[in-house]
N, C-alpha and C positions, 0 to 999 in steps of 0.2 A: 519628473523623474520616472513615473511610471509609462510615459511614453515613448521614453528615449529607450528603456529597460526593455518594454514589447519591440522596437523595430531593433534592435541588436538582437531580440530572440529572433525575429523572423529573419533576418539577414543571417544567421548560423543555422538556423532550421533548416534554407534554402541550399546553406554550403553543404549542409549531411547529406540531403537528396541526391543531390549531383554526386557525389560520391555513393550511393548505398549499392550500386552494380560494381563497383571498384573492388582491386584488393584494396584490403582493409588492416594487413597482419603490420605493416612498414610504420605506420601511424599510430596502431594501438603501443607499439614499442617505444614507442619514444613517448607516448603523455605517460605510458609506466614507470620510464628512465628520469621521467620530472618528478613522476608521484612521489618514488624511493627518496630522490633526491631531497623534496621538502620535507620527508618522513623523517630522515636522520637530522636534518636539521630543525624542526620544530618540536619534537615527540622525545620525550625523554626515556622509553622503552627503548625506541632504536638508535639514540645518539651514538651509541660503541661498535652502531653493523659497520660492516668493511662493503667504501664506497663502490659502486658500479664498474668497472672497468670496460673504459673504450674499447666497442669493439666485442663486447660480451652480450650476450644477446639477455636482454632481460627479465624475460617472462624464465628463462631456465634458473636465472640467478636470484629470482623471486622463492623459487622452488625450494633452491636449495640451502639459502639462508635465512629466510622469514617464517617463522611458526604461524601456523594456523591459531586465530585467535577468535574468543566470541564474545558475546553479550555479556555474561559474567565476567570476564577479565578486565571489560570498559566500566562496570562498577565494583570490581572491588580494589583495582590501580586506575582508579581514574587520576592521578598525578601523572602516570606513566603513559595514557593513549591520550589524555588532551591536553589541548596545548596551556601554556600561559598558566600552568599548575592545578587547572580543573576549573579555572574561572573564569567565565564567556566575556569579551571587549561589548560595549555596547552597541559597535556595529556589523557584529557577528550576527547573523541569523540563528534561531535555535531549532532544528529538527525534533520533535517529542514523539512519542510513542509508546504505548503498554503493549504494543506483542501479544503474541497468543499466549507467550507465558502470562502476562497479567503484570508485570514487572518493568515501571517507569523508567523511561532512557532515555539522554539529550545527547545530541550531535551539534556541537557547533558546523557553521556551515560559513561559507565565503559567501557572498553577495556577488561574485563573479560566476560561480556553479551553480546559483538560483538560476538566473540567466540560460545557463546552459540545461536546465532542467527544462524550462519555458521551452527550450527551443527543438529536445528530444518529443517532448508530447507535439507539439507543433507539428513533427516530420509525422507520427507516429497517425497524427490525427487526418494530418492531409491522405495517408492509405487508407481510413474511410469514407473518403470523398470529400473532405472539408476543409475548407481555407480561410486562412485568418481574416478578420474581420465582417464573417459571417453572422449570424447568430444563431445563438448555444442555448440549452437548456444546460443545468444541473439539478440533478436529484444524490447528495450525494451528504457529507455529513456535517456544511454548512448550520452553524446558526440562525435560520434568515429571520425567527419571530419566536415568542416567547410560548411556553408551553399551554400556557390557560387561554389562549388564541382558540376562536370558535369559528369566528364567522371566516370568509372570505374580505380580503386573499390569504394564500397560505404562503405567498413568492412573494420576493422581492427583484423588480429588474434595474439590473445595473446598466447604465446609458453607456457610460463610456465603454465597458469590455462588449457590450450589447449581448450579456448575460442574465435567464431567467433562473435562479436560484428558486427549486422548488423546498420547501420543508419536508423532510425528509420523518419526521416527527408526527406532521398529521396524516400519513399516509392510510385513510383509511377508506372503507366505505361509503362513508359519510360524507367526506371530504373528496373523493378520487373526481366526481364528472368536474367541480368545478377547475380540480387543479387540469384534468384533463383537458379542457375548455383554455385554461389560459396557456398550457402546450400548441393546442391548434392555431390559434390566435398569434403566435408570433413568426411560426412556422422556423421551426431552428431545423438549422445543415444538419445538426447531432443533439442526443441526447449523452450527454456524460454520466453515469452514476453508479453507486456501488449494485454488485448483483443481483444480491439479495434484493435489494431497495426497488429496482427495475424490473425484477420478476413477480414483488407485489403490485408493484404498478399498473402491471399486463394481466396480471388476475384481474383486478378488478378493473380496470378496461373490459378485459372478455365479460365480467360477471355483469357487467351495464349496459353490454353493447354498443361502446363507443366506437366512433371507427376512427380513431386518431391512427392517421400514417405516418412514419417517420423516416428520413432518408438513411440514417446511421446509429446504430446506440453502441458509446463505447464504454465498455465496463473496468473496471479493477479496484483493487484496496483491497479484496478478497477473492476466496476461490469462485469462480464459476463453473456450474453445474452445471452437465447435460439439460438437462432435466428444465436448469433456468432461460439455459439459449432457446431451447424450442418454443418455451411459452412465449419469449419477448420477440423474437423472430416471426411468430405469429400471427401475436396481438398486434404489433404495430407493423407489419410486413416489411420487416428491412433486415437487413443483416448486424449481428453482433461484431465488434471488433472488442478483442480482452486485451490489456496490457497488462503484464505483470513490474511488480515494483516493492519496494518498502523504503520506510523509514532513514534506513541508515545508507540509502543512495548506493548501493553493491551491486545491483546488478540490475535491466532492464530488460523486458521483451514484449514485442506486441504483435499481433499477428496481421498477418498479409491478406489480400482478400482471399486468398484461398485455405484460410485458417491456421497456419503454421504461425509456431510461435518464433520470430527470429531475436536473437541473443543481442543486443546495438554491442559491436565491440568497440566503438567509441566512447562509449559509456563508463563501463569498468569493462576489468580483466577479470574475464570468470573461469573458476576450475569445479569440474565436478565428483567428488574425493568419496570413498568409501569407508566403512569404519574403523578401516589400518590409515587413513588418510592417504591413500594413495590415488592415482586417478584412473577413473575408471568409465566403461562405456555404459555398464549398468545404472539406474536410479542409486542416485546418488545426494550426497550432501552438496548445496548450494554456495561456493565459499568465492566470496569475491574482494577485489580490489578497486577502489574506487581511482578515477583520474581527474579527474575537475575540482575538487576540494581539496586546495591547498592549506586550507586553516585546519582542519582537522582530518588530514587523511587517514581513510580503514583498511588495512594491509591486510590479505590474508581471513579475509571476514566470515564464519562461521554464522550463516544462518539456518532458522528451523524451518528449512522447505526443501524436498525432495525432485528430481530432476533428472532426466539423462537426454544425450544429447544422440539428435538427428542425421545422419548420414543423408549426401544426395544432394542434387543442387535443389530447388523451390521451383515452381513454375511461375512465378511471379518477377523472377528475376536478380531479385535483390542477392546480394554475395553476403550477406550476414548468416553464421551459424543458427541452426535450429537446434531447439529444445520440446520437451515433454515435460509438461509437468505435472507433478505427483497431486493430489487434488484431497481435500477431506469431505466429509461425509453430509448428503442434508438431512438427514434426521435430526441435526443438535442446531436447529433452528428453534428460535425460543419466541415466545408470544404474551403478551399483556393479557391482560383479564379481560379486553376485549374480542382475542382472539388476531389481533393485530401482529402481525412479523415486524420484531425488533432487528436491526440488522448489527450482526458482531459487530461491524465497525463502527457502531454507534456507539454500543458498548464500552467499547476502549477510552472514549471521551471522559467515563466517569472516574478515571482510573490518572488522566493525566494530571500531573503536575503532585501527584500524589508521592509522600519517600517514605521508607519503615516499612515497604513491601518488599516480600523475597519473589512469592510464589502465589497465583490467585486461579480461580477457578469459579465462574457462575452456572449454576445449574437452574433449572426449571424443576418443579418438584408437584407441580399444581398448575387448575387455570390462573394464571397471573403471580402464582405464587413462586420468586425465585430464591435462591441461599446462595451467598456470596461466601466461599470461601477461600479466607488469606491466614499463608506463613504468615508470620510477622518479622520483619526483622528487628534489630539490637537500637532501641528509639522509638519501637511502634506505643502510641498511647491509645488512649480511648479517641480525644477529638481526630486520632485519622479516621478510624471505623466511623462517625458520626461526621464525615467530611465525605465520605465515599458514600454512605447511604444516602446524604444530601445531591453528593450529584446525580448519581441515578435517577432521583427526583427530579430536579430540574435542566439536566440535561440527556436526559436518554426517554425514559416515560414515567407518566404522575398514575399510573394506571398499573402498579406494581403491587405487590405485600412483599418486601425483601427484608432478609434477614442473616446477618452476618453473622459466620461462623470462623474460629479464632480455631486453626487444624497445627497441625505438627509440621507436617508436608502432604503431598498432593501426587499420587499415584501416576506412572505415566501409561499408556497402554500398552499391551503387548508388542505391538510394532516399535516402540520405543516413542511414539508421535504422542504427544502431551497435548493436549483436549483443554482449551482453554476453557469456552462455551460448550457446555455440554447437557443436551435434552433426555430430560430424566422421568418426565412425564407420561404414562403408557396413553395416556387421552389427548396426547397432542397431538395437531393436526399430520395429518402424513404428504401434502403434499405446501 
């Protein structure tokens, strides 16, 4: 199964390619004209829209009949955005995610869109020079070994993907030359991992003077920092490629070798709306429509990341729109008690499959010392709080003092941008 699943990714990877200097507007119209279509028929929100008419161009009729809709609306009618009454088939895939809100959310998903997810990172990966069945590193938020793991290895390699999953957990000093050592050793096309994760990496590479070189490192799951690309850019002399992405599959971009971030309009249909919801060319809200998930299609999707869009053609060639995107801050990097960089996306792990959360927020307050605090929602008891502080423990670091705090609500900043992680420490590390 899972053979046949990678050469249908790579046989669609190949079709996007050959297409990505193409117009693109003819195509994305019609997977929208499918999307709307299974929408009113599966989703009990839009069962009463009034259907597409032949001939009517549908990104306009998107506009003017579908409401902007977000993350709050998928939990508190989730009868009305998913399908089969809010209750996943066992051959549905499940999408999870805590968000920078802190706030648990499931996507059902097709097993025909998984697919097509394989096969956009596929195109996405071959612009950093890599081709399937190369081998890959990961550094990224895998499980590969258990937290009270000391010695080497800290990887696990998988034969058949011909993937080295590094532990993303014992990233330390301690630990860096050997995992560095087993990086050299297999010599992978790319390194895959979140940024954070990879710009500790390249510190302590620099800090041991290793001279691990690598041909490509492509990042995303979170923002990437100036700051981060120059160090890993550096440390292992090669160039960053960032893809941007989330959870609820709305919208994709990954950038060219000449750094532009391009929009895949194959992917979803994205608009970038201001705070009248209207569309605009300034930074903007991020609101997308997905086209390859027919079991649970997101119409109109309201997410929390800022955006505006690039004029011009790319010198790279590709005919896919550009974008900017709005980026958050590295000061609200947080650290263990041993001065070890946890990475947010780590974070989120302790937080899944978690319900009776509205609203959450991790600070750092100390060396190692951080305060976890959550709204509660209508159902919150004690064993969630004592199920959360558990996974922290053994899924994020055992090298913590944390301490749950039970708040009202949770302030957003001036910009209106909501600080999920947020470094509270004035002795925390600055770089």
């Amino acid at each position: 199964m899972r053979r046949a699943r990678s050469l249908l990714s790579r046989r669609r990877a190949a079709a996007l390619g050959a297409r990505e200097r193409q117009p693109w507007e003819a195509h994305q119209a019609a997977l929208l004209r499918a999307t709307l279509s299974v929408a009113r028929a599966r989703l009990a929100r839009y069962a009463d829209m009034p259907p597409l008419p032949a001939g009517t161009e549908a990104r306009d009729w998107l506009r003017a009949h579908y409401p902007v809709i977000s993350k709050s609306d998928l939990l508190r009618q989730r009868g009305a955005f998913y399908p089969n009454g809010g209750v996943r088939r066992p051959w549905w895939p499940s999408g999870k995610t805590s968000g920078t809100s802190g706030t648990p959310l499931e996507v059902f998903r097709s097993l025909d869109s998984v697919v097509w997810e394989e096969a956009f990172h596929l195109q996405a990966w071959r612009w950093a020079g890599f081709m399937a069945g190369q081998p890959q590193a990961v550094l990224r938020g895998d499980p590969v070994l258990g937290l009270d793991r000391s010695e080497p290895p800290f990887w696990h390699w998988d034969g058949l993907g011909r993937q080295l999953f590094l532990s993303t957990r014992h990233l330390s000093m301690k630990h860096a030359e050997a995992m560095l050592d087993a990086l050299a050793r297999i010599r992978p096309a790319m390194l895959r991992a979140y940024p954070s994760a990879c710009a500790e990496l390249a510190r302590l590479a620099e800090g041991a003077g290793h001279a691990l070189r690598l041909p490509a490192v492509v990042t995303g799951s979170e923002p990437l920092y100036p700051m981060q690309r120059e160090r890993i850019e550096r440390a292992f002399a090669c160039k960053v490629f960032d893809f941007y992405g989330m959870a609820e599959r709305v919208a994709y971009a990954a950038q060219c070798e000449h750094g532009h971030y391009h929009l895949h309009p194959e992917y979803s249909f994205v608009e970038i709306l201001d705070a009248q919801g209207r569309a605009t060319n300034e930074f903007g809200d991020v609101v997308g429509t997905t086209l390859h998930n027919h079991v649970m299609p997101l119409v109109r999707y309201r997410i929390a990341d800022r955006a505006c869009w690039v004029g011009g053609a790319c010198p790279c060639g590709c005919s896919y729109p550009r974008v900017e995107l709005a980026s958050g801050k590295l000061e609200d990097q947080l650290y263990d008690r041993d001065g070890t960089a946890v990475s947010a996306s780590i974070i989120t792990f302790a937080f899944k499959g978690l319900a009776h959360i509205r609203k959450s927020q991790v600070a750092q307050l100390g060396p190692g010392r951080w305060e976890v605090r959550v709204v509660p929602e209508a159902g919150y008891s004690t064993p969630d709080g004592l199920r959360l502080l558990r996974n922290l423990d053994t899924d994020v670091s055992n090298k913590l003092d944390v301490t749950l705090r039970l708040v009202e609500d949770i302030a957003s900043e001036p910009s209106g941008k909501f600080k999920w992680v947020v470094q509270e420490w004035p002795g925390a590390k600055p770089d």
